[in-house]
N, C-alpha and C positions, 0 to 999 in steps of 0.2 A: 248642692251636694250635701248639704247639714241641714241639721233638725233641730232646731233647740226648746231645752223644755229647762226653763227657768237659770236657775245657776250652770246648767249643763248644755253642753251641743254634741249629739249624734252626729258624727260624722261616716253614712257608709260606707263601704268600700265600694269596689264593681265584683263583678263574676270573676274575673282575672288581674292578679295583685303581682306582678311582673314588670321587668325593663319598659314594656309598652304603659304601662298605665303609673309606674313610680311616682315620676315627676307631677302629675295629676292628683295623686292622692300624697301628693306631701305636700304641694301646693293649699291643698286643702284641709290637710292636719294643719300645719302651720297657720294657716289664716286662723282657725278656729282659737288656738292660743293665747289666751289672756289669765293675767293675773285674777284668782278668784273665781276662776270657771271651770270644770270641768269638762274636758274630752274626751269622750267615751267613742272608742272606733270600734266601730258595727262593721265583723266579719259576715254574720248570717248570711251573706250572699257569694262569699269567696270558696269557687268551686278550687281553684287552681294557683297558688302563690308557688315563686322562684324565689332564690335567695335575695333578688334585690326587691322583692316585696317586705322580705323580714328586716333587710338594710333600711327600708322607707321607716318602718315602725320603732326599729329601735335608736334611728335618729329622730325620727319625733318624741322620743320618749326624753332622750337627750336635751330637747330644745324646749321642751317643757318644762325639765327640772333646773336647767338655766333659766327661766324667765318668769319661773316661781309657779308655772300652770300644774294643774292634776292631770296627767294621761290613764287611761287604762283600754283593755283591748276586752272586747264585748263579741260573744255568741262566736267566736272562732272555734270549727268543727271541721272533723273529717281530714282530706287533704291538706286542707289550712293549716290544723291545730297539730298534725304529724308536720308540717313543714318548721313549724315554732318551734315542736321537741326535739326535732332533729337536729335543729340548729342550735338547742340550747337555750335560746332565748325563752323558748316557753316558761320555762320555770322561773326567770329574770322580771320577767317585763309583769306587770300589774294585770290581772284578768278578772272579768268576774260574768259570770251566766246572764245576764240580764241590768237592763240602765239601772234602775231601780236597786239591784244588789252596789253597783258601784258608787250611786250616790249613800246607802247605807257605808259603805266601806269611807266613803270622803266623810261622813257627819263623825263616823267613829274615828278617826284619824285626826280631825278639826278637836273632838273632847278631850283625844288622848294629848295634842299637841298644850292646847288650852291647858291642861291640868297639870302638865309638866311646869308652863312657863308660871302658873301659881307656886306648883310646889320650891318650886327654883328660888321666887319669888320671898316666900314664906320664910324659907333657910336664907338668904342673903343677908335681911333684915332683923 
């Protein structure tokens, strides 16, 4: 159910992000989770998400930033991306149009991070 393209793993969804498929797609966020890698979750195919589809996401988002991983949620549209705003989470949870835009957002985050712990650095000393 994942794709990986270098420091990054695509993890799909299905057509339907619901009580029936939860435990499947957290199963599989989850596995993908590792320090230094990024998981990019691929809605582009979610016709139909429930609230325990946005519970699966925003507890994977949870168990990522406990375990030091980067999540973000990729190509959520239509039904889907109205079931995020409605719940609020849309605006919360990390998004970005395309894998490619999220690993730009992870390199820019890594510089901004990096520059901090310089500047931090600099002034301590």
């Amino acid at each position: 159910m994942e794709d990986k393209l270098n420091d990054i793993v695509v993890v799909p969804m299905p057509e339907r992000l619901d009580s029936t498929t939860s435990a499947e797609v957290e199963a599989a966020v989850i596995a993908a989770l590792r320090k230094g890698v990024g998981v990019v979750v691929d809605g582009s195919r979610v016709e139909y998400m429930s609230a325990a589809g946005v519970r699966v996401l925003v507890d994977a988002f949870r168990k990522a930033n406990e375990q030091g991983g980067r999540l973000v949620l990729c190509r959520f549209t239509g039904v889907a991306e109205d079931c995020l705003a409605v719940s609020g989470f849309g605006s919360l949870l990390p998004s970005a149009g395309s894998v490619e835009e999220a690993r730009r957002k992870w390199q820019s985050e890594a510089a901004t991070r990096h520059a901090e712990r310089l500047r931090h650095g600099h002034n301590a000393g």
